[in-house]
C-alpha positions in Angstrom: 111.7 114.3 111.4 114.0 113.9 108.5 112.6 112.6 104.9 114.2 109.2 105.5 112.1 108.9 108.4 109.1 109.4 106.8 110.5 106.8 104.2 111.2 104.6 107.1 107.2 105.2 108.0 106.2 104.7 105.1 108.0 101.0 104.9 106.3 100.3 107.5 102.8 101.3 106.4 103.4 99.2 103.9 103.4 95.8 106.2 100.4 97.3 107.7 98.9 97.5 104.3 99.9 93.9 104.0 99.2 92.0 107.6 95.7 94.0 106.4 94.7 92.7 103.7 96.2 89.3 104.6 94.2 88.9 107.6 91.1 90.3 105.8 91.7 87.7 102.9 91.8 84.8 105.3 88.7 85.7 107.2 86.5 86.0 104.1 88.3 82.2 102.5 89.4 80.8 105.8 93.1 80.1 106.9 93.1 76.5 105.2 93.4 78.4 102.1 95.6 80.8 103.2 98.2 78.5 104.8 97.7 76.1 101.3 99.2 76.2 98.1 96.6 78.1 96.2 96.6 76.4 93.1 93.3 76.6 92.7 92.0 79.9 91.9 90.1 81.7 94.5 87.0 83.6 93.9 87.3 87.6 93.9 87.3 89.2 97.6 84.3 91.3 98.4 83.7 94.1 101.2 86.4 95.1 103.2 88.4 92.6 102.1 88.3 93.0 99.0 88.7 97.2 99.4 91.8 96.6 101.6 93.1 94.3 98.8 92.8 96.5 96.3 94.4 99.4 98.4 97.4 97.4 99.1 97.5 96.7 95.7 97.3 100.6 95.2 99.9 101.5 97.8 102.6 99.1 96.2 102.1 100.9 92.7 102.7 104.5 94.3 105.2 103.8 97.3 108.0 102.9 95.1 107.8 106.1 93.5 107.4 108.0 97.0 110.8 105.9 97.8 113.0 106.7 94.5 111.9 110.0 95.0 112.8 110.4 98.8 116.2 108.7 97.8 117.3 111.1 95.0 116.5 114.2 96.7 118.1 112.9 99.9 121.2 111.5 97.9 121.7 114.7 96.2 121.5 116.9 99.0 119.0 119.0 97.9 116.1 118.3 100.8 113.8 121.6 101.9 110.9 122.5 102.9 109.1 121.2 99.7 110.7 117.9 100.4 109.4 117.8 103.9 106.2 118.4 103.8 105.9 116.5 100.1 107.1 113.5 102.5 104.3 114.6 105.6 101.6 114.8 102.4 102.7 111.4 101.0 102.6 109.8 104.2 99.7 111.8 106.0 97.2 111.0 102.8 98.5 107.5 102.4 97.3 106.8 106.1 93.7 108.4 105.2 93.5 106.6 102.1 93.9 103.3 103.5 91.1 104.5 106.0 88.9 106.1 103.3 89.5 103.1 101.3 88.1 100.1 103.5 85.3 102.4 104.9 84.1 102.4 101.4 84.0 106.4 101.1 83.1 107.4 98.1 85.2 110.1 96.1 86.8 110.9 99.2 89.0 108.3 98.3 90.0 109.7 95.3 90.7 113.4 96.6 93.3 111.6 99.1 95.0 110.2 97.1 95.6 113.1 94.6 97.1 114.9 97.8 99.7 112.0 97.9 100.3 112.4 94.7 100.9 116.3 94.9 103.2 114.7 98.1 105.6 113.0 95.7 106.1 116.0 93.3 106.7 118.3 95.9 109.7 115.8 97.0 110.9 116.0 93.5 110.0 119.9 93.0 112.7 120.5 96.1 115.6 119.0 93.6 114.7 121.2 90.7 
């Protein structure tokens, strides 16, 4: 598996992330709300919901980054070993983040998603 295939992955964890915290978000306020306008403010989330909410939330602030880097090291030909397995990390930790995250593990959590960091700057250590 190439890095773009990771990427590709990783897109799609994203919806899953989504359809998630979506469907969690319409349980907890019921699908009236959803499927309305939602003018009226909503009270915070709580529980699950609110934990996948907030790791959706979390995964849109680090995929982009994940992506750009993906795409530069990809687009300037310079993809290795680092690169690869800076892609598996990414993706690997993102996957037990999400399922750290709405079990409520504490500090776990937290450890996971350092590794997905060290993921991205492996991808960008490969172009260096």
């Amino acid at each position: 598996m190439t890095e773009l295939s990771i990427l590709a992955f990783a897109v799609i964890l994203g919806f899953v992330h989504i359809v998630l915290a979506s469907h969690a978000s319409s349980l907890q306020r019921g699908y009236r709300w959803t499927a309305g306008a939602r003018d009226e403010p909503a009270s915070p989330l709580t529980g699950i919901a609110g934990r996948l909410e907030r790791a959706s939330r979390n995964y849109a602030e680090t995929f982009p980054l994940f992506a750009a880097a993906v795409l530069i090291i990809v687009l300037a030909g310079r993809t290795n070993a680092f690169s690869l397995w800076g892609a598996y990390l990414y993706l690997g930790a993102r996957v037990a983040y999400l399922i750290a995250y709405a079990g409520g593990v504490f500090l776990l959590r937290s450890l996971i998603w350092n590794v997905a960091a060290i993921g991205i700057f492996l991808v960008l250590f490969a172009g260096a």
